[in-house]
MARZANU-774969 format. One record per residue (C-alpha): x, y, z; residue in three letters. Coordinates in nm, 3 decimals. Layout:
N
NUGU        px        py        pz   residuo
NUGU         X         Y         Z       ALA
...
END
This chain:
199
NUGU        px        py        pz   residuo
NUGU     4.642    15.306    13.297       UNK
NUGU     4.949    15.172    13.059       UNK
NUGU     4.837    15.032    12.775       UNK
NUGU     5.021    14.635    12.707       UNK
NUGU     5.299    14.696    12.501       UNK
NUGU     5.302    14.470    12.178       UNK
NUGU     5.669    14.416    12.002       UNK
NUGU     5.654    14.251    11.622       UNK
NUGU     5.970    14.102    11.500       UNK
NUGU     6.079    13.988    11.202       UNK
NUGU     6.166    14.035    10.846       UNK
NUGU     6.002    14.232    10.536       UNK
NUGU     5.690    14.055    10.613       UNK
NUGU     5.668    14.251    10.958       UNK
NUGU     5.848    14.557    10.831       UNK
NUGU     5.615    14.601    10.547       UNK
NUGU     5.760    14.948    10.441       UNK
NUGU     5.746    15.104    10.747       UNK
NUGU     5.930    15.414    10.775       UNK
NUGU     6.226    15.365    11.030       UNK
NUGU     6.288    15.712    11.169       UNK
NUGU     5.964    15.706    11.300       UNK
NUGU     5.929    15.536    11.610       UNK
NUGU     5.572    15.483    11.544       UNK
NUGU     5.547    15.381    11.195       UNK
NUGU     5.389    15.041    11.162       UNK
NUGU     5.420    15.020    10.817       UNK
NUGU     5.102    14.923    10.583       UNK
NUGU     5.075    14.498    10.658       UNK
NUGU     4.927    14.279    10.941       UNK
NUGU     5.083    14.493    11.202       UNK
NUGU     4.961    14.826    11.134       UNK
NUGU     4.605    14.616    11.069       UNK
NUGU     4.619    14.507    11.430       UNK
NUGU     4.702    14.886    11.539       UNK
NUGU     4.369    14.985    11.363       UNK
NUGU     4.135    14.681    11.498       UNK
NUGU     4.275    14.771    11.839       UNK
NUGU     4.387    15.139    11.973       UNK
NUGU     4.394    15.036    12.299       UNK
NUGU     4.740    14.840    12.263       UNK
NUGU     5.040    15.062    12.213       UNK
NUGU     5.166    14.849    11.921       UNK
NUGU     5.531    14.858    11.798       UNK
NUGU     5.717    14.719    11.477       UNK
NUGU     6.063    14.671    11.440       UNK
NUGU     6.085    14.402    11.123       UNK
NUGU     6.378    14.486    10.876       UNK
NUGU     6.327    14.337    10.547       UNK
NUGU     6.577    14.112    10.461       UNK
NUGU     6.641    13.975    10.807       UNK
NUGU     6.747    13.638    10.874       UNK
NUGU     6.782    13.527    11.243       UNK
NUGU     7.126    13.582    11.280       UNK
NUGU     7.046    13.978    11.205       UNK
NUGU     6.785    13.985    11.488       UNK
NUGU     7.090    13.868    11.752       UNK
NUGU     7.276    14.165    11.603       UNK
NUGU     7.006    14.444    11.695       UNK
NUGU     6.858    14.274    11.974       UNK
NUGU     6.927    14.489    12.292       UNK
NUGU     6.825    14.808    12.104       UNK
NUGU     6.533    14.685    11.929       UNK
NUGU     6.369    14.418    12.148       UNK
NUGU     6.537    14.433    12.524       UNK
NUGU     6.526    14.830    12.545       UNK
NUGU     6.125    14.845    12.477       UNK
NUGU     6.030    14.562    12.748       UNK
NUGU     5.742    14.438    12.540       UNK
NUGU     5.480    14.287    12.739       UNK
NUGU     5.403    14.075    12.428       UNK
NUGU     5.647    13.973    12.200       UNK
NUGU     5.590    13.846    11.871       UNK
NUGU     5.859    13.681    11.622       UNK
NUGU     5.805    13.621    11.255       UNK
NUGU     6.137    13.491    11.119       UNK
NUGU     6.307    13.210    10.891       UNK
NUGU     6.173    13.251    10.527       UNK
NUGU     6.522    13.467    10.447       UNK
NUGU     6.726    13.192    10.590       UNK
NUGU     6.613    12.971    10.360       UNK
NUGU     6.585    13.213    10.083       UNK
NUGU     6.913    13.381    10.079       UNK
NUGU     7.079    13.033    10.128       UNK
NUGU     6.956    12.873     9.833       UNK
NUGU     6.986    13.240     9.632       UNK
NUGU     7.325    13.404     9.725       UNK
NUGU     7.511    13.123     9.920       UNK
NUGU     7.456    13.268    10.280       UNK
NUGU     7.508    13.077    10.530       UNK
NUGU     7.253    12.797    10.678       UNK
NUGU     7.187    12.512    10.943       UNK
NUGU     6.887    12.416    11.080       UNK
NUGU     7.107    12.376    11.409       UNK
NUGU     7.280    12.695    11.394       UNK
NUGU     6.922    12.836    11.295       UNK
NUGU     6.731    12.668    11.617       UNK
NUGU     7.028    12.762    11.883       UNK
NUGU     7.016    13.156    11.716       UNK
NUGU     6.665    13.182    11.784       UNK
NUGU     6.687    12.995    12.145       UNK
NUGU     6.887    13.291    12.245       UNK
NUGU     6.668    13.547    12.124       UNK
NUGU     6.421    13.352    12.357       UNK
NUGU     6.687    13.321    12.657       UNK
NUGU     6.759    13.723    12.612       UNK
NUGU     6.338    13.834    12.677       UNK
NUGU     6.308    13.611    12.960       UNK
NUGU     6.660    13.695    13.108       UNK
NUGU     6.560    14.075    13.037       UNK
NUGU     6.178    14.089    13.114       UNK
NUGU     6.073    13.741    13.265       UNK
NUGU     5.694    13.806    13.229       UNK
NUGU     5.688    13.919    12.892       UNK
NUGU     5.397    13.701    12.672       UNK
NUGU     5.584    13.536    12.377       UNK
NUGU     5.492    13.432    12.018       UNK
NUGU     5.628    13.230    11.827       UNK
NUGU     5.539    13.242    11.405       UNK
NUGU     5.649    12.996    11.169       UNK
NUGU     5.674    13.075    10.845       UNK
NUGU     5.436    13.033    10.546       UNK
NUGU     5.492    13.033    10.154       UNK
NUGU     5.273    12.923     9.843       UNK
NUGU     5.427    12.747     9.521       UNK
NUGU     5.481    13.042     9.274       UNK
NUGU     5.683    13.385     9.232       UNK
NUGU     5.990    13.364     9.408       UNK
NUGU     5.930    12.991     9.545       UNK
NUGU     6.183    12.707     9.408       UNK
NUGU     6.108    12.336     9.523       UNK
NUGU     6.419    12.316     9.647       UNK
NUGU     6.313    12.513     9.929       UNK
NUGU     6.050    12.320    10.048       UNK
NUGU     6.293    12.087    10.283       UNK
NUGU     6.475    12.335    10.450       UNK
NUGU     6.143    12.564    10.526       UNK
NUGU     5.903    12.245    10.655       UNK
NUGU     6.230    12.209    10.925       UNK
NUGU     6.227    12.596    11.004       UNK
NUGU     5.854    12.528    11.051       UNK
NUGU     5.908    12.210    11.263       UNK
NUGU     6.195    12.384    11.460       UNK
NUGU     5.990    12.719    11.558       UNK
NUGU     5.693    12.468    11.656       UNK
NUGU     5.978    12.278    11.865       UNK
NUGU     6.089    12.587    12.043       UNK
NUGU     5.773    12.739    12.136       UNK
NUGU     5.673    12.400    12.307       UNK
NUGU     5.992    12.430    12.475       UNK
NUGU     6.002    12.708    12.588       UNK
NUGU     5.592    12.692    12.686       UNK
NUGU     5.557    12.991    12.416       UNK
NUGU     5.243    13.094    12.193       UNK
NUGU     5.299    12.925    11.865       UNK
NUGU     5.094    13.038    11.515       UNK
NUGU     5.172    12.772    11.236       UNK
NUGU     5.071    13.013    10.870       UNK
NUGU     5.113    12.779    10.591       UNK
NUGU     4.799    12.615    10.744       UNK
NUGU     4.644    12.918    10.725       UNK
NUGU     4.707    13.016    10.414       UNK
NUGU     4.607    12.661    10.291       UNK
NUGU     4.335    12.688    10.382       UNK
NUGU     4.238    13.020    10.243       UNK
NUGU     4.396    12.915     9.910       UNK
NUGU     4.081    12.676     9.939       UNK
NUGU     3.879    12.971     9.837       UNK
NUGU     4.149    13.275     9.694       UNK
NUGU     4.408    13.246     9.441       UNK
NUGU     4.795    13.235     9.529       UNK
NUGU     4.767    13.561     9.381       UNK
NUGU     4.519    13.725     9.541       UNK
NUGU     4.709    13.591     9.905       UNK
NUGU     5.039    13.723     9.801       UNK
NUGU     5.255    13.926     9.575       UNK
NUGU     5.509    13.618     9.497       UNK
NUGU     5.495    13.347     9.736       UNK
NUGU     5.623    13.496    10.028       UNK
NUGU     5.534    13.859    10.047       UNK
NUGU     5.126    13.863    10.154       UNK
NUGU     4.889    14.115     9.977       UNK
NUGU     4.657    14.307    10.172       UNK
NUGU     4.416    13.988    10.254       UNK
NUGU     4.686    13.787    10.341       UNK
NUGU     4.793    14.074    10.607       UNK
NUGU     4.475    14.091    10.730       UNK
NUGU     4.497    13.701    10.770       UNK
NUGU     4.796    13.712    10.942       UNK
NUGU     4.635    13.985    11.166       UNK
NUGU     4.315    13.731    11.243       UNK
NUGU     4.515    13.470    11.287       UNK
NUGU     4.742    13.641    11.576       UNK
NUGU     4.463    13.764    11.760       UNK
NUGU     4.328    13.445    11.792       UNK
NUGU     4.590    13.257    11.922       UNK
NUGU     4.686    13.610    12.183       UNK
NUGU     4.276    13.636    12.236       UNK
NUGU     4.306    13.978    12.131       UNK
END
């Protein structure tokens, strides 16, 4: 019998050093931890760090249409806010929210059964974080929680979940600098996925 396949998305998060001549390579975060909990999915991660959403468009057919995931999962947005308030790069919620409805359009126009999951994005108050930030990412969060209900998607909100850990770990135990999660916060971002798939 096929085994499911499971597509992750996104940006360094989901990349997580994984080594991109190898088909295979999962790299060492929460996507290679959900490879371990379960070998019976054939599991595959195509995250390049760095990515905003407007770099996912560019590599879509090749990276996401080509595979016809039976699950799809995408982790994107911290970079657009990020690189915008760092280096100038370009940024609008709108132009943000219609770039990832066409992602969305593309699967379903391509493979109309495939499972999809929606992740909003997640980051603590130290390292790399700047409050300026914080108004642009709580609308990326509000707009992937929009588009998931729109589009009758899975949706997994992680800044509540990593609140809520921060209960009981340190920022620094969670992450390296705010946005980039340690090994526990991987493995919370693995929990947290197979919850809302029922993995």
């Amino acid at each position: 019998m096929k085994k499911p396949i499971y597509l992750f998305q996104g940006d360094s998060i989901t990349d997580c050093n994984r080594d991109r001549n190898q088909e295979k390579s999962l790299g060492d975060g929460y996507v290679n931890v959900l490879q371990s909990r379960h070998p019976e999915l054939s599991i595959y991660n195509k995250g390049i760090s760095g990515d905003r959403v407007n770099e996912l468009i560019e590599r879509w057919e090749n990276d996401t249409l080509a595979l016809k995931p039976d699950v799809l999962s995408i982790y994107i947005g911290i970079n657009d806010v990020w690189h915008h308030h760092e280096w100038g790069k370009p940024y609008s919620i709108e132009t943000f929210t219609d770039m990832y409805q066409s992602l969305i359009d593309r699967i379903l126009s391509s493979k109309r059964d495939t499972k999809i999951l929606l992740i909003s994005p997640f980051v603590l108050k130290m390292g790399h974080y700047k409050d300026i930030w914080q108004d642009d990412i709580d609308d990326i969060i509000l707009a992937v929680e929009t588009l998931a209900k729109r589009n009758q998607t899975v949706y997994l909100a992680l800044q509540p979940v990593f609140d809520q850990a921060n209960q009981v770990y340190t920022m620094e135990e969670l992450t390296w600098d705010g946005v980039h999660p340690k090994l526990l916060g991987h493995e919370l971002i693995a929990s947290a996925i197979e919850k809302v798939l029922k993995i």
